[in-house]
N, C-alpha and C positions, 0 to 999 in steps of 0.2 A: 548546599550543605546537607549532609546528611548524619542521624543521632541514630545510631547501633544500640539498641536494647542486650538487653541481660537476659539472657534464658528467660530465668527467674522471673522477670519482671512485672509485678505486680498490677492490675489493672487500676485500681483506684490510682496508684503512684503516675501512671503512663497516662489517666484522663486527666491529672493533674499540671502534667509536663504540657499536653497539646493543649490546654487552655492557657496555661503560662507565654507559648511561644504564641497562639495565635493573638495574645495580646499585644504584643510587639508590630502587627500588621503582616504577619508571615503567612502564607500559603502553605498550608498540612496537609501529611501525608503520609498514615498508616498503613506501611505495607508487610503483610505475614508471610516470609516464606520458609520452606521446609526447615531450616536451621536455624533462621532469623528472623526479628522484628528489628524494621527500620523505620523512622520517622525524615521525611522528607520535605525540606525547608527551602522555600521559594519567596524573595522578595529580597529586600535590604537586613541581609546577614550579618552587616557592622552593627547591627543594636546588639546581636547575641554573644555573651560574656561567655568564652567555652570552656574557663573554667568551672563558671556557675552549674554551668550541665552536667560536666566530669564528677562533679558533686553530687547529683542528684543520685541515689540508690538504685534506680532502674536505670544508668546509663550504662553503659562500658565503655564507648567511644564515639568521640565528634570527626567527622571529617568534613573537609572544605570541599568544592569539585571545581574546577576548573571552566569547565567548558561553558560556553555559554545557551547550551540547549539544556534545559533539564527535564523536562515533560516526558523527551523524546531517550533519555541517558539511561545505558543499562545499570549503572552505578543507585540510580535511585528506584529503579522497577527490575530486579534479579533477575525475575522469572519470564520465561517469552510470552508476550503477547498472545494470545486467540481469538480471534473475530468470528461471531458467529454469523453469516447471514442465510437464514433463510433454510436453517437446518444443514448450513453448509459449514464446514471449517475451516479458517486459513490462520497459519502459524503453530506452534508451539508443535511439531513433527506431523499436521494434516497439510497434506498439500493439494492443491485448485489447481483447475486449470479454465482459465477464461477467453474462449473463441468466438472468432465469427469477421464480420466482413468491418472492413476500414469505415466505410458508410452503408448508411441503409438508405437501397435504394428503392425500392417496392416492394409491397406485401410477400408475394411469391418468393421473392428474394431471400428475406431474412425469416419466413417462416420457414423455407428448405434446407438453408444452411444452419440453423438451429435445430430442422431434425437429424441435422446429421452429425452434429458435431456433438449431440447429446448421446446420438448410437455408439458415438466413439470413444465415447468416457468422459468427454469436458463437464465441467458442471456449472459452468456463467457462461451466458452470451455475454460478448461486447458487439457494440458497433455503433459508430456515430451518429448522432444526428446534426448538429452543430461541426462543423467542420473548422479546424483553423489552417487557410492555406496560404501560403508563402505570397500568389496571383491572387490580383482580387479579381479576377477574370474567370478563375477555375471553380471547380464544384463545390459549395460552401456547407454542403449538407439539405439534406429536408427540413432540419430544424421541431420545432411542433410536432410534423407530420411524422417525423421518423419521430420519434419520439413515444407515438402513438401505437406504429406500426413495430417497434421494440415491445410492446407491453403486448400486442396480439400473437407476436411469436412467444413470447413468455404466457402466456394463458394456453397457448397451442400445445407449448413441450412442457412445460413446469420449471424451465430455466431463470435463474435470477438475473437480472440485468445488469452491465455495468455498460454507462455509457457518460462521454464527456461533455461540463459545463462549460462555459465561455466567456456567462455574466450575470453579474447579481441579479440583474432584469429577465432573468428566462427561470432565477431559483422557483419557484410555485410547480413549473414544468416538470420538475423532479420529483413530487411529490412521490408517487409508485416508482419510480428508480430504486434497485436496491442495492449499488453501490454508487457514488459518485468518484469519476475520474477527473483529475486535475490534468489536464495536458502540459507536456514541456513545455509550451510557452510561456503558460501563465503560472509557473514553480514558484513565480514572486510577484504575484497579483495577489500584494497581501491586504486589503481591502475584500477580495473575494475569499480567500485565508482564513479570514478573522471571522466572515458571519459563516461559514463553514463548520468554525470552531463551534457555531450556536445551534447545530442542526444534529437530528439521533442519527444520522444515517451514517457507514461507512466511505473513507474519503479515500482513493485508492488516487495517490501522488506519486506523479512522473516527476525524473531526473530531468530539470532545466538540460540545454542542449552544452551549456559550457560552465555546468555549477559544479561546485568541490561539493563532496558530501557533509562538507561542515553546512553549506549554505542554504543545502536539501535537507539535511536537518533542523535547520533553523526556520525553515519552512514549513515543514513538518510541527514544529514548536509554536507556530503562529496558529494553527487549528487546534492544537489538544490544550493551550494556554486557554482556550476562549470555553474548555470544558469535554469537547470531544476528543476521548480515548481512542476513537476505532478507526486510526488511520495505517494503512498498506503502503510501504514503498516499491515503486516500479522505476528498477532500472534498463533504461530504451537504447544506453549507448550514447554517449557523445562525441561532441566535434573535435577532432586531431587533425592533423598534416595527412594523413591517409586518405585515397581515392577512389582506391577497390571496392570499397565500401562505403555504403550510405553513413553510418558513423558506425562509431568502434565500443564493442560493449564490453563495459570496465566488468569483468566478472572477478576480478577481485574485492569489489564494493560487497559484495554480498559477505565472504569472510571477516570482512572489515566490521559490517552495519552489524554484524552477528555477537561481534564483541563489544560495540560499543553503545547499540540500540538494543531495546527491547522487541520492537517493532517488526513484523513480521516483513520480508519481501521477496519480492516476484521479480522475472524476468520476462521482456519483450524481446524474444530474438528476430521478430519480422523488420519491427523499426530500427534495432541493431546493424540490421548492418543493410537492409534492402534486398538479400537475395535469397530466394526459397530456397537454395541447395544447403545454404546453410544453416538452416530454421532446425535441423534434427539433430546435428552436430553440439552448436549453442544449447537447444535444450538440455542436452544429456550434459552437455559443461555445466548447465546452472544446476541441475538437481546434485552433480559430484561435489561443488560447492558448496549446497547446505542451503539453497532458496527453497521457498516454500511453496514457489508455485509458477507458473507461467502464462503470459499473452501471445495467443498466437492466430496472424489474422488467417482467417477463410474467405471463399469468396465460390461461389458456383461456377464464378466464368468469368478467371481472372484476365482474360485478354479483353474483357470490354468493361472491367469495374470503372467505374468515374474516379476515385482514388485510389493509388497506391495498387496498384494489381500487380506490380513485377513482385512485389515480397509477398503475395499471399497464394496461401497453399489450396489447392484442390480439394474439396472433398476427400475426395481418393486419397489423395499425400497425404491428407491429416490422417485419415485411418491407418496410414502406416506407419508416422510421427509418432502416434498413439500409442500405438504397437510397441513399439520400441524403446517409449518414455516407461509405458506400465513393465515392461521386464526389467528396464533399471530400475524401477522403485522397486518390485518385487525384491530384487538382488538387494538391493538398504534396507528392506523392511520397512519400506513406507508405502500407504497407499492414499488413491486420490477422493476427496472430499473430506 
């Protein structure tokens, strides 16, 4: 439910109102923007009399909402999101761009591919170190170690990091992480969700492999319920009837999430669809869409990465991905960080 203020509305009247509702056991929420003040009501809204409110002198209007996300609903936060990390910007018209390799394999590895995707204009590494692989047999990550060897390539170039969790028992390990990524596997590992929700850092949430966006947002709702705001949706593409492609990247979610979240997000067109010819195409579809930012993996020598090397780009091809993303943005008038 949300209470629409009065221009007008009086401060003492409006501190009087949000102690009234928080007495009812209601979760508040003062929010100011350009033409409005709304107060935003989370809990058991059958105590709330909505004529009582319609009464009150600072109201103008009660409305009910529907959906069952509210943390995450444009309806109660207007204004778009902006996540700062690290002197960087993503959402509300700054757009990211976050590179680097599927895993981190050694030193030389990820501190080369980090200086080059940083010459190229990216402004976050990612790269694994926790791997979730389909084989228990296949490369699981360095874990720790990459972990490690991610913070010395970020001390090397001044790049901030995003890289993925996998379990409440490795959280300490993130300490110097400066965003956390949610892999699709775990979109509803809400256990790991929930103590997320109690951590300052940014939670950068991949699209489960076969979730509606109702259910990615409700996921989304499980971290900012528990108190943290600063979560990014990554959509990676999901599982359809199609073959040609690794999966199929829903770029209409981004028009969608734009109307119905506040939340800023991003596109992975390497997990999208598996093939690097289309990594430049995708991009420039998700910045005409209206995302705020993109994942795109790198790798110095994709014919021998331990993961994922058929989707990831060159050095070289990034520099020219790059090329090509910054004169679309130039042409929108957007630019990167």
């Amino acid at each position: 439910m949300i209470v629409i203020l009065k221009q007008n509305a009086k401060k003492p009247s409006v501190d009087h109102l949000l102690t009234d509702l928080t007495g009812l056991g209601l979760k508040t929420d003062l929010i100011s923007g350009e033409q409005k003040q709304i107060i935003t009501l989370i809990g058991d809204v059958t105590k709330v009399d909505i004529e009582s409110l319609l009464a009150r002198e600072c109201v103008e209007n009660v409305r009910r909402i529907s959906e069952p996300y509210k943390e995450a609903n444009r309806k109660f936060h207007p204004t778009d999101t902006v996540i700062e990390v690290a002197g960087q910007k993503i959402g509300g018209g700054h757009f990211c761009v976050m590179s680097g390799p599927c895993s981190v394999e050694t030193e030389e590895q990820i501190i080369g591919v980090a200086e080059r995707v940083k010459a190229a204009g990216a402004n976050f590494l990612r790269g694994g170190a926790f791997k979730p692989r389909t084989s228990p047999y296949a490369f699981q990550g360095l874990r720790a170690e990459g972990i490690e060897l991610l913070l010395k390539a970020k001390q090397a170039t001044g790049l901030p990091i995003v890289t993925e969790i996998m379990s409440l028992q490795h959280l300490d390990l993130f300490a110097d992480v400066d965003v956390i990524q949610v892999g699709a596997r775990n979109m509803q590992h809400f256990e790991l969700l929930k103590e997320l929700g109690h951590c300052d850092k940014p939670i950068l949430l991949k699209r489960g492999l076969s979730s509606t966006i109702e259910e990615w947002l409700m996921s989304a709702e499980y971290i900012m319920a528990g108190g943290n705001h600063n979560v990014i949706l990554c959509e990676r593409g999901i599982r359809t009837y199609e073959t040609m492609t690794r999966n199929t990247l829903d770029i209409s979610a981004v028009p969608l999430l734009k109307q119905i979240s506040h939340l800023p997000i991003i596109i992975d067109p390497s997990h999208a669809t598996g093939l690097t010819t289309l990594v430049e195409p995708l991009s420039k579809a998700a910045i005409a869409a209206g995302a705020d930012g993109l994942m795109i993996e790198v790798h110095n020598d994709p014919g021998k990465a331990l993961s994922d090397g058929a989707q990831s780009l060159t050095p070289d091809q990034f520099d020219g991905v790059m090329d090509s993303i910054k004169r679309q943005l130039a042409f929108e008038e957007k630019t990167i960080g």
